[in-house]
mmJSON file of the N, C-alpha and C atoms, coordinates in Angstrom:
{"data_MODEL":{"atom_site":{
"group_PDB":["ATOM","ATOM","ATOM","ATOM","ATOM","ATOM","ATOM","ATOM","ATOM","ATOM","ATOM","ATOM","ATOM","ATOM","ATOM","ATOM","ATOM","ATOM","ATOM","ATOM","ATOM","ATOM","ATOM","ATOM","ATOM","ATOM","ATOM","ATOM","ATOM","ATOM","ATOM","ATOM","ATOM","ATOM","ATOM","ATOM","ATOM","ATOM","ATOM","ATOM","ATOM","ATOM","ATOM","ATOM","ATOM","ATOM","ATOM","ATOM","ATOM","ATOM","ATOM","ATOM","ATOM","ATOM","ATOM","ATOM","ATOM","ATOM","ATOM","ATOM","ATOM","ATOM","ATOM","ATOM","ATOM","ATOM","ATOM","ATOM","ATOM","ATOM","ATOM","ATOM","ATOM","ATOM","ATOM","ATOM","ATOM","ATOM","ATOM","ATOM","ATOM","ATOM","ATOM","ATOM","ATOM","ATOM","ATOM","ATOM","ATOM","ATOM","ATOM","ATOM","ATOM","ATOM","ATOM","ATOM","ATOM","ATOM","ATOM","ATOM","ATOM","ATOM","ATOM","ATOM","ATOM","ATOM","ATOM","ATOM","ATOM","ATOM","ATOM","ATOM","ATOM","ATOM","ATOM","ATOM","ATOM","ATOM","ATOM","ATOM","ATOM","ATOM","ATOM","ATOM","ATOM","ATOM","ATOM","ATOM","ATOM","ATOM","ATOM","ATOM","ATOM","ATOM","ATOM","ATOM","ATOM","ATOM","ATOM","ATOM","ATOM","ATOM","ATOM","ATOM","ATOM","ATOM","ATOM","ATOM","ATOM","ATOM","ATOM","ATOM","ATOM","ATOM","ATOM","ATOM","ATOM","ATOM","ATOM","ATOM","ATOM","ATOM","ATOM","ATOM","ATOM","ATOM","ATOM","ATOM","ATOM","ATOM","ATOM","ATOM","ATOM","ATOM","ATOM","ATOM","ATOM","ATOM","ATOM","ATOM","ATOM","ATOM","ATOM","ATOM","ATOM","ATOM","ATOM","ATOM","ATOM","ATOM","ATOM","ATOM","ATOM","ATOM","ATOM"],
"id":[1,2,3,4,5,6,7,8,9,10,11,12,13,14,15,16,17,18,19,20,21,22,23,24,25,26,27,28,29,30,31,32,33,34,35,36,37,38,39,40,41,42,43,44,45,46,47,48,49,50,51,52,53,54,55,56,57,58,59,60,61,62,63,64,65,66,67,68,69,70,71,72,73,74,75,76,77,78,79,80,81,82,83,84,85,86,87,88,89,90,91,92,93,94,95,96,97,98,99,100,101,102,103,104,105,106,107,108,109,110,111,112,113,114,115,116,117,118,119,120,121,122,123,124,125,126,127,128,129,130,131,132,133,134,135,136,137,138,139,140,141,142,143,144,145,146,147,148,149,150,151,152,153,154,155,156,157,158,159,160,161,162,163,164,165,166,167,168,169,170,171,172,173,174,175,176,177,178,179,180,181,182,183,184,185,186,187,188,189,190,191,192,193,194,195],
"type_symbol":["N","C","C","N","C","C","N","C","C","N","C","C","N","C","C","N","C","C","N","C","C","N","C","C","N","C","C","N","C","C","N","C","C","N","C","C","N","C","C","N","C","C","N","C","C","N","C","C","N","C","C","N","C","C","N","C","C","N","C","C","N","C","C","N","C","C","N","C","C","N","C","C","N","C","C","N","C","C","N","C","C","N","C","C","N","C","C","N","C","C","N","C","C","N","C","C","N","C","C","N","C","C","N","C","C","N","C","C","N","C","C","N","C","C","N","C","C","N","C","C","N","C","C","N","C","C","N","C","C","N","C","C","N","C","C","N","C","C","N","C","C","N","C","C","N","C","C","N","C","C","N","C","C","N","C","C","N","C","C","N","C","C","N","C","C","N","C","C","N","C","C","N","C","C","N","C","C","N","C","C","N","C","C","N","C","C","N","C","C","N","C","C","N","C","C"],
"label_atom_id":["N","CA","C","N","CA","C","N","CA","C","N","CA","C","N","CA","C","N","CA","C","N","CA","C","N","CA","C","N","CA","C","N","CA","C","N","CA","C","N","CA","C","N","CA","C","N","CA","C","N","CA","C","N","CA","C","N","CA","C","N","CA","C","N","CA","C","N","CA","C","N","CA","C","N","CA","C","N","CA","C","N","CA","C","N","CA","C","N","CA","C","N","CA","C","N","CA","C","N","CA","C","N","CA","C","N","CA","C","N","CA","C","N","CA","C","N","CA","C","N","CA","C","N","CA","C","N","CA","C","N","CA","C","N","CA","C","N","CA","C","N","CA","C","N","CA","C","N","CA","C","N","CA","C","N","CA","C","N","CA","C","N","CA","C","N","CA","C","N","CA","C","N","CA","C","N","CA","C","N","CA","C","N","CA","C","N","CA","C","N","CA","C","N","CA","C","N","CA","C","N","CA","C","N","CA","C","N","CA","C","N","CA","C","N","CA","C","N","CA","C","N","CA","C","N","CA","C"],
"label_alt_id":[null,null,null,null,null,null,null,null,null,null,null,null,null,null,null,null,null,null,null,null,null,null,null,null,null,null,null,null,null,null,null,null,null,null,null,null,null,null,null,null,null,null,null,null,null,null,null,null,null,null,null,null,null,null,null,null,null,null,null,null,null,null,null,null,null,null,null,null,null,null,null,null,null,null,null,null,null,null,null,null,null,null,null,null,null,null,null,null,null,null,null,null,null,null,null,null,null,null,null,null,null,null,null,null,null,null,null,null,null,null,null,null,null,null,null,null,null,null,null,null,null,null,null,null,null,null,null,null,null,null,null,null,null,null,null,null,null,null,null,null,null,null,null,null,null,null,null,null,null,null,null,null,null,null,null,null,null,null,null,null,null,null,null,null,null,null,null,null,null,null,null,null,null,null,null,null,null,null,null,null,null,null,null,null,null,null,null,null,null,null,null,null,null,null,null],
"label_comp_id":["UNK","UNK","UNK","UNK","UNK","UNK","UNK","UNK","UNK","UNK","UNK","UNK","UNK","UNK","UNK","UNK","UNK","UNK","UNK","UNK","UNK","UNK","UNK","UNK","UNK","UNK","UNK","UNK","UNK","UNK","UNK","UNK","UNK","UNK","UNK","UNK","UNK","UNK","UNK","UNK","UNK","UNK","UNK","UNK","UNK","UNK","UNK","UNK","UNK","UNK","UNK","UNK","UNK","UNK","UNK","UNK","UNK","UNK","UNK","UNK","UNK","UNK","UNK","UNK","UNK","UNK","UNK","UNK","UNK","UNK","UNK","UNK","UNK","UNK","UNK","UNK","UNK","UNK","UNK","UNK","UNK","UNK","UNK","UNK","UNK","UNK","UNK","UNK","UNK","UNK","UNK","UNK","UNK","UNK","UNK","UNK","UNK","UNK","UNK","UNK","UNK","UNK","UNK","UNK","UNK","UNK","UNK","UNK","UNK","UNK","UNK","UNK","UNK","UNK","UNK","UNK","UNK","UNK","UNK","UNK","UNK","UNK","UNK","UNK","UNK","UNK","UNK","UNK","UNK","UNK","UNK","UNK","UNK","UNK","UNK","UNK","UNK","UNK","UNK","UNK","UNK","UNK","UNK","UNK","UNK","UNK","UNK","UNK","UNK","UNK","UNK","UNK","UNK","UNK","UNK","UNK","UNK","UNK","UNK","UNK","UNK","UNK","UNK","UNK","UNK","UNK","UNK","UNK","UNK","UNK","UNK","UNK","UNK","UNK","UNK","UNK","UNK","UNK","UNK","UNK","UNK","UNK","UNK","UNK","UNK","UNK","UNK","UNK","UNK","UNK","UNK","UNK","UNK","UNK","UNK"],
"label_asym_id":["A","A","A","A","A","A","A","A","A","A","A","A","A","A","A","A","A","A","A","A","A","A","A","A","A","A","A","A","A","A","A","A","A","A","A","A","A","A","A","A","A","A","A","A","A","A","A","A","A","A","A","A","A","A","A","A","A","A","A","A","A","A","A","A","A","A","A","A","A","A","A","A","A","A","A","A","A","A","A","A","A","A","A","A","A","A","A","A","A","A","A","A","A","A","A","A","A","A","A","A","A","A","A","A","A","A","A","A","A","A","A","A","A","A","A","A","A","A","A","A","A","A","A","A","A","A","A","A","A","A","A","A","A","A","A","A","A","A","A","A","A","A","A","A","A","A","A","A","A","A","A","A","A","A","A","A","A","A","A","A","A","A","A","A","A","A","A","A","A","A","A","A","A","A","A","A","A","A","A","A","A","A","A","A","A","A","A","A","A","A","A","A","A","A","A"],
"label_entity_id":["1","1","1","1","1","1","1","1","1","1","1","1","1","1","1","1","1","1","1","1","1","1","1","1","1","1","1","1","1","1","1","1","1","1","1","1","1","1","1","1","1","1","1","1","1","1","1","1","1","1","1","1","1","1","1","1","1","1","1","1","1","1","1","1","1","1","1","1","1","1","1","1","1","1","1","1","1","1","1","1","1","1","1","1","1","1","1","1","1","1","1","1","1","1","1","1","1","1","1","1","1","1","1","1","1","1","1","1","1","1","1","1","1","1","1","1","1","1","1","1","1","1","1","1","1","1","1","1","1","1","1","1","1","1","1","1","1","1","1","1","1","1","1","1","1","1","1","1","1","1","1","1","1","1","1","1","1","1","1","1","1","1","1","1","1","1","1","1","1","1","1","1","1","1","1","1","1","1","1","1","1","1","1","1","1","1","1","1","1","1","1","1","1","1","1"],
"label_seq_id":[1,1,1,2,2,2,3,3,3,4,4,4,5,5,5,6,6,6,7,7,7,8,8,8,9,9,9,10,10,10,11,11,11,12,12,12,13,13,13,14,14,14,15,15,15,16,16,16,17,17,17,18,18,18,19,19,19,20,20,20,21,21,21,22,22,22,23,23,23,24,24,24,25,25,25,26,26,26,27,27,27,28,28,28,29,29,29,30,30,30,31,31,31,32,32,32,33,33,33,34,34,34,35,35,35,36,36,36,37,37,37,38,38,38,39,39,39,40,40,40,41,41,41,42,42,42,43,43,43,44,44,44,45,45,45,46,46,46,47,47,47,48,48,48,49,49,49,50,50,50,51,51,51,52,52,52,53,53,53,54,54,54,55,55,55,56,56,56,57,57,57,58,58,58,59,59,59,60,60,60,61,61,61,62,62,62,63,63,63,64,64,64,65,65,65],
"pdbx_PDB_ins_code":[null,null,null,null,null,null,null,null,null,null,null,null,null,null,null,null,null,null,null,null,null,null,null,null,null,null,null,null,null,null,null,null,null,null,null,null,null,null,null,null,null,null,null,null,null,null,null,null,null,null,null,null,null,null,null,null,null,null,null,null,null,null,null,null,null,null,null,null,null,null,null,null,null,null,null,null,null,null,null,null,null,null,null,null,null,null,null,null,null,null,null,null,null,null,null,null,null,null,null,null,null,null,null,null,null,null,null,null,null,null,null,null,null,null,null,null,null,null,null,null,null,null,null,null,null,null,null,null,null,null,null,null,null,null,null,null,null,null,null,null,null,null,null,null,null,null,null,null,null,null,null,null,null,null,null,null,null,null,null,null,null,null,null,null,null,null,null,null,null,null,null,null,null,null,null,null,null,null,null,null,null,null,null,null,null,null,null,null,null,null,null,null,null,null,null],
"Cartn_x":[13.629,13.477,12.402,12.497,11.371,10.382,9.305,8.367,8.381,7.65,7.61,6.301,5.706,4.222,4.189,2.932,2.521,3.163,3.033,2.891,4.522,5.831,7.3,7.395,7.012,6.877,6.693,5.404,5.263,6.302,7.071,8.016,9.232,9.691,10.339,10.605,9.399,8.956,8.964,8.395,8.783,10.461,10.946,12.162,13.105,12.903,13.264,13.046,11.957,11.111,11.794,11.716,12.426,14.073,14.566,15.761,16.44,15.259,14.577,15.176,16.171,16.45,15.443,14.227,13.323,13.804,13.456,13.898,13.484,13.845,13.292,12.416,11.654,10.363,11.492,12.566,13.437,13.574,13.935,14.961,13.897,12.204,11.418,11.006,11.036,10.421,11.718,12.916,13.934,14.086,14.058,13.804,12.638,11.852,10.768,10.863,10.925,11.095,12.423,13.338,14.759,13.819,12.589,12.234,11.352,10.553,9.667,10.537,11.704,12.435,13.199,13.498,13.999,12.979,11.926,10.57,10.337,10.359,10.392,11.596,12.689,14.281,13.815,13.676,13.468,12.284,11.241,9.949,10.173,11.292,11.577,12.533,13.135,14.277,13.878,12.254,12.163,10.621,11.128,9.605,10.473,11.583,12.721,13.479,13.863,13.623,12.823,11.339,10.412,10.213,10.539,10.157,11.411,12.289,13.282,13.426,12.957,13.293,12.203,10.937,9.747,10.16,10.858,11.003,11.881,13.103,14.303,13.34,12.108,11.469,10.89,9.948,9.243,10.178,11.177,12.52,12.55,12.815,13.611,12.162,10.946,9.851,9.385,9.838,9.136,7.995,7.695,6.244,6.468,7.907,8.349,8.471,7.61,7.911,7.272],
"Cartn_y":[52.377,51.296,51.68,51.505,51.743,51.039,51.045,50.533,49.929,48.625,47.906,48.201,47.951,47.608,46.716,45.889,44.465,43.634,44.325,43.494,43.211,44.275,43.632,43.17,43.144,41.755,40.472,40.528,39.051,38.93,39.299,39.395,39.02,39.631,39.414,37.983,37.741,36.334,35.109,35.357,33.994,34.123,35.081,35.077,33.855,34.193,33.699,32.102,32.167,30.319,29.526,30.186,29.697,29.244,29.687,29.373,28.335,28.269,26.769,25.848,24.527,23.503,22.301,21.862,21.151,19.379,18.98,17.639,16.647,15.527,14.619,13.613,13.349,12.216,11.518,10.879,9.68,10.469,11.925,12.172,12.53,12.986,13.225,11.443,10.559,9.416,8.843,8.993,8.604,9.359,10.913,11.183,11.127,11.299,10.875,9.535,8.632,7.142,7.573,8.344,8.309,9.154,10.142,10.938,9.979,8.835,8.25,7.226,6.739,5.363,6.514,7.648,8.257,8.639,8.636,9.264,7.612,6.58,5.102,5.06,5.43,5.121,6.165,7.562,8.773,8.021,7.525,7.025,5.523,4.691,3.535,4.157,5.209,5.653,6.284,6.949,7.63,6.855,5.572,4.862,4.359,3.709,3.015,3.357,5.197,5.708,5.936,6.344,6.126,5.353,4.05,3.126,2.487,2.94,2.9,4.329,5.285,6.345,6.148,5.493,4.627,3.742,3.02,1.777,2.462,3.227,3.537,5.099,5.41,6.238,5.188,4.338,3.438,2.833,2.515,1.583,2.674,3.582,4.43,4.846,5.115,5.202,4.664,3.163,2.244,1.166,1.858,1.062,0.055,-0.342,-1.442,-2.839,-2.88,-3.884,-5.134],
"Cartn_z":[16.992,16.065,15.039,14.239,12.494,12.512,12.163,12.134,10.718,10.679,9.569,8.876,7.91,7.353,7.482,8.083,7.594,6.587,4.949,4.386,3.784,4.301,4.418,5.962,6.661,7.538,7.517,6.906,6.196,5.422,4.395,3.213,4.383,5.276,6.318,6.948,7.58,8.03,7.039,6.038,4.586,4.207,4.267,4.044,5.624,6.079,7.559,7.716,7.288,7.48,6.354,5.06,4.152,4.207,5.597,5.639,6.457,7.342,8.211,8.014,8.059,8.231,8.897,8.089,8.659,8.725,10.024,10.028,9.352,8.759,7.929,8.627,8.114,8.486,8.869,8.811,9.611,10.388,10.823,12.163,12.886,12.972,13.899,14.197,13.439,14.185,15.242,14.543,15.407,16.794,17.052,17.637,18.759,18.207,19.026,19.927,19.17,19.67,20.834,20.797,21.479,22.932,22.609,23.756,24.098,23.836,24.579,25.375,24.829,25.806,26.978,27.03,27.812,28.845,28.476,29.372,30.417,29.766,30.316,31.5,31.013,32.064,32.999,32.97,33.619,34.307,34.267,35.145,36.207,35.23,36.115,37.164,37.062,38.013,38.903,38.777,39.993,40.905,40.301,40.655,41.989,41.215,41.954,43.175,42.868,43.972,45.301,44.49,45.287,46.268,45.883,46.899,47.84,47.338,48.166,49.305,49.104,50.092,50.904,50.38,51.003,52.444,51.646,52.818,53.612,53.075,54.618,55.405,54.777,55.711,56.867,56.333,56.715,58.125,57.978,58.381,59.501,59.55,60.382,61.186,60.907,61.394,62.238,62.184,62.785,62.167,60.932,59.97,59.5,59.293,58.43,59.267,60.388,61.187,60.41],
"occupancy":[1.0,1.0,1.0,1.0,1.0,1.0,1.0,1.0,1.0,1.0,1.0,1.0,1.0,1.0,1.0,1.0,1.0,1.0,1.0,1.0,1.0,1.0,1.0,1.0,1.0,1.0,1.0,1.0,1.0,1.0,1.0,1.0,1.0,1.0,1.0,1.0,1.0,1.0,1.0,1.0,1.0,1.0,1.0,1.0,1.0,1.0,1.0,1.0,1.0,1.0,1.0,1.0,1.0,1.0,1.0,1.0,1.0,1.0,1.0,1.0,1.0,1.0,1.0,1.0,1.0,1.0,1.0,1.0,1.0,1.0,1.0,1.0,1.0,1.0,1.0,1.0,1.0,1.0,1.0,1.0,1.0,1.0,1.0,1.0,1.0,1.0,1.0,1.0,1.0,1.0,1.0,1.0,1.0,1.0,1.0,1.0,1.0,1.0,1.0,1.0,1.0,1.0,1.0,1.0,1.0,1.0,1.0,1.0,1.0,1.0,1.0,1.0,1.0,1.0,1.0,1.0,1.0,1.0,1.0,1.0,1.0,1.0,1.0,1.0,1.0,1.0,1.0,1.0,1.0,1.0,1.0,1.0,1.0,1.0,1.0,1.0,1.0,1.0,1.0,1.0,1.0,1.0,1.0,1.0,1.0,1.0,1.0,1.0,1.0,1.0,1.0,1.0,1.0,1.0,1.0,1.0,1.0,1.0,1.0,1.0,1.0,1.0,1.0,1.0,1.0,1.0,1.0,1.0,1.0,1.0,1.0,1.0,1.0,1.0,1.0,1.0,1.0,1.0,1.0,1.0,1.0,1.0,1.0,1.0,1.0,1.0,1.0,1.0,1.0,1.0,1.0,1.0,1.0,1.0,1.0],
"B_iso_or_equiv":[0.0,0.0,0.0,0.0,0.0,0.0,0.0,0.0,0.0,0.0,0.0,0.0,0.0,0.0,0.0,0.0,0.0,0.0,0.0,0.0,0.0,0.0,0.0,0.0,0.0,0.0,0.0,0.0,0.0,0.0,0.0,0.0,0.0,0.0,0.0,0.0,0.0,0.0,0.0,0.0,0.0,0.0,0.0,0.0,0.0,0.0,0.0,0.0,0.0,0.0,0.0,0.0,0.0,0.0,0.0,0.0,0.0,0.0,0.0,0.0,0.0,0.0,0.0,0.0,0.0,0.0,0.0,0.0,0.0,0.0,0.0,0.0,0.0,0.0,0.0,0.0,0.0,0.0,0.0,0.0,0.0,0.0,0.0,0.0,0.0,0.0,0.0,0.0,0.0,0.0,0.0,0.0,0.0,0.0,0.0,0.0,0.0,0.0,0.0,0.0,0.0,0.0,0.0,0.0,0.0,0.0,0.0,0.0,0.0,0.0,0.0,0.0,0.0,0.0,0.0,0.0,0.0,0.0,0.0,0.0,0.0,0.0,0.0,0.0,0.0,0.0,0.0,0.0,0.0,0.0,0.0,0.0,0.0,0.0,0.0,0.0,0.0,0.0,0.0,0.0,0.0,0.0,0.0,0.0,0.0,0.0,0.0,0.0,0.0,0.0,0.0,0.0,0.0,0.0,0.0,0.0,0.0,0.0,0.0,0.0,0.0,0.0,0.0,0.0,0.0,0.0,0.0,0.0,0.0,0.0,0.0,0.0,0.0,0.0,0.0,0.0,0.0,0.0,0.0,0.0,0.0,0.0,0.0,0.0,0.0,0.0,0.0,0.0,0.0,0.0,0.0,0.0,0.0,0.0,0.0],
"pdbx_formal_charge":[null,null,null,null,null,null,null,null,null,null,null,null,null,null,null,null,null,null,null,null,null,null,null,null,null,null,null,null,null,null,null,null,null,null,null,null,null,null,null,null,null,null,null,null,null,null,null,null,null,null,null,null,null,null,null,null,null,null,null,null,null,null,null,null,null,null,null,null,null,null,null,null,null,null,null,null,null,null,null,null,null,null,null,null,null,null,null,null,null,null,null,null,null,null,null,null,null,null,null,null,null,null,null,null,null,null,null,null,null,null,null,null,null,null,null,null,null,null,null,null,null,null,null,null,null,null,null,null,null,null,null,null,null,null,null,null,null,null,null,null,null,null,null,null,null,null,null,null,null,null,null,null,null,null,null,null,null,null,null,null,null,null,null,null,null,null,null,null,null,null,null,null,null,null,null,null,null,null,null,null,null,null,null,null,null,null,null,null,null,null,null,null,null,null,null],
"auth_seq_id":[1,1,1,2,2,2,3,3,3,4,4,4,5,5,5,6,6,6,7,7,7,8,8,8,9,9,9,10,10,10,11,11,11,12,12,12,13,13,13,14,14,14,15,15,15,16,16,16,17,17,17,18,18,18,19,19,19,20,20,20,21,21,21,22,22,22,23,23,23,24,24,24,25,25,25,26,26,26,27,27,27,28,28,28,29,29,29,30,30,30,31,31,31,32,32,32,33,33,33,34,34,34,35,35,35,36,36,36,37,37,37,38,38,38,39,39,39,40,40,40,41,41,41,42,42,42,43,43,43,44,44,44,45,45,45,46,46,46,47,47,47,48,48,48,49,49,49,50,50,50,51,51,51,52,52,52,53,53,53,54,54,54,55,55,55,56,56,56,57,57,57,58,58,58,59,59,59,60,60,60,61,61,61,62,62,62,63,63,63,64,64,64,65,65,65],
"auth_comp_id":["UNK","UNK","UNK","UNK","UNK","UNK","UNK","UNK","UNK","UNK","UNK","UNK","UNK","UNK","UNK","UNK","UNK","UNK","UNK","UNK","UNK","UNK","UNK","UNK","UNK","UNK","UNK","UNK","UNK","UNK","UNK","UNK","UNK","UNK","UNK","UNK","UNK","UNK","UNK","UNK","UNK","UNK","UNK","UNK","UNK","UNK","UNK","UNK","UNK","UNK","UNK","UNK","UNK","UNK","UNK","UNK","UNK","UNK","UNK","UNK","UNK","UNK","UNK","UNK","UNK","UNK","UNK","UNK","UNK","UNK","UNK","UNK","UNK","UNK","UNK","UNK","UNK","UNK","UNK","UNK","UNK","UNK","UNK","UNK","UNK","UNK","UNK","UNK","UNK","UNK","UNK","UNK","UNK","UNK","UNK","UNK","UNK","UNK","UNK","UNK","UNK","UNK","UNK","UNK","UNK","UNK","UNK","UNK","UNK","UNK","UNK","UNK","UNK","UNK","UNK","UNK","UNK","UNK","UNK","UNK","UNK","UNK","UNK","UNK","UNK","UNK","UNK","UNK","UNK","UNK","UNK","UNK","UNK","UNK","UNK","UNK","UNK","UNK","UNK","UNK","UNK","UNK","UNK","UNK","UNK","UNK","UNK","UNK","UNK","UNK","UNK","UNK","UNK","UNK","UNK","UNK","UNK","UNK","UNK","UNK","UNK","UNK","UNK","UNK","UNK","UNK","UNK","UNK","UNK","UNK","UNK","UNK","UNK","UNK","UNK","UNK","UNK","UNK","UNK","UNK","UNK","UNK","UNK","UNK","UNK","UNK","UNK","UNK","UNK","UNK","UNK","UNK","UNK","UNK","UNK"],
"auth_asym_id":["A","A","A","A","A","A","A","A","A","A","A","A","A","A","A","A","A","A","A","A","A","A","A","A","A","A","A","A","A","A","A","A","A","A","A","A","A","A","A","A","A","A","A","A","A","A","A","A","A","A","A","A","A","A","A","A","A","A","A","A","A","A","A","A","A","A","A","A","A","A","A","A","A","A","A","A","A","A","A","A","A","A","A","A","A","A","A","A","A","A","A","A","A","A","A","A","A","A","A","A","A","A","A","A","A","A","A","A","A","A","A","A","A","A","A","A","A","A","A","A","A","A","A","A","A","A","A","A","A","A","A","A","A","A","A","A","A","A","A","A","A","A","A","A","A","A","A","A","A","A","A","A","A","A","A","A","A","A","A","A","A","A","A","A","A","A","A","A","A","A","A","A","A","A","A","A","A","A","A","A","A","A","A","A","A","A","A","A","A","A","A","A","A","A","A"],
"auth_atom_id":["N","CA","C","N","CA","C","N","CA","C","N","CA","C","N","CA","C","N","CA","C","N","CA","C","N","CA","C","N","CA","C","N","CA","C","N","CA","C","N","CA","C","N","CA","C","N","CA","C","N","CA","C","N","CA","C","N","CA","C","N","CA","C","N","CA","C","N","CA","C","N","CA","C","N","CA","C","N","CA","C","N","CA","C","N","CA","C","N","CA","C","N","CA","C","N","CA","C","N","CA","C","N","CA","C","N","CA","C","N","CA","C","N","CA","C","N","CA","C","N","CA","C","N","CA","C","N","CA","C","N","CA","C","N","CA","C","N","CA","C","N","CA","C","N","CA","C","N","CA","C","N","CA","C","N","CA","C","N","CA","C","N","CA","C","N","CA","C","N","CA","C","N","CA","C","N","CA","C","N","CA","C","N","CA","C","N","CA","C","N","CA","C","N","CA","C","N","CA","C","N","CA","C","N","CA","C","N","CA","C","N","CA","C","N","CA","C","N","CA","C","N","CA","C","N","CA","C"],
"pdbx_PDB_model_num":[1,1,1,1,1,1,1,1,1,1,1,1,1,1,1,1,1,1,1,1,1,1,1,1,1,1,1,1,1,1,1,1,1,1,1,1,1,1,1,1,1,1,1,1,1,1,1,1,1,1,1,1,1,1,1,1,1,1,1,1,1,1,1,1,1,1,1,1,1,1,1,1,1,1,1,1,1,1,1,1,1,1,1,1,1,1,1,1,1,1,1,1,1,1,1,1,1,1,1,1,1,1,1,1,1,1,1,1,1,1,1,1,1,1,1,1,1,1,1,1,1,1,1,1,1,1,1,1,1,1,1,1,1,1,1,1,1,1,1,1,1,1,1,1,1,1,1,1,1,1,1,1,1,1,1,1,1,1,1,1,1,1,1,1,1,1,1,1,1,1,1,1,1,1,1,1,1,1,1,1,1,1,1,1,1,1,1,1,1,1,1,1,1,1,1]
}}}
């Protein structure tokens, strides 16, 4: 493989970034907002779990008297 110089690397790299598809201030807040209510369902579901594999441990243990 060839070795580059620095300074067509950089020339390299701006070429590259420049070709970037950056998201719009609407699609990172929409997004975002879509990853925080998913982080909420994903946390009530394993809370929910939790305490259900809780009690039929508990249950089958004997603790739940």
């Amino acid at each position: 493989m060839a070795k580059t110089n620095p300074v067509e690397f950089m020339q390299q790299v701006r070429n590259e970034a420049a070709k970037v598809t950056w998201p719009t201030r609407k699609e990172t807040l929409i997004t975002t907002a879509m990853v925080f209510v998913m982080v909420i369902i994903a946390s009530i579901f394993f809370v929910v779990v939790d305490q259900v594999l809780r009690f039929g441990v508990s249950f089958i243990l004997g603790f739940g008297r």
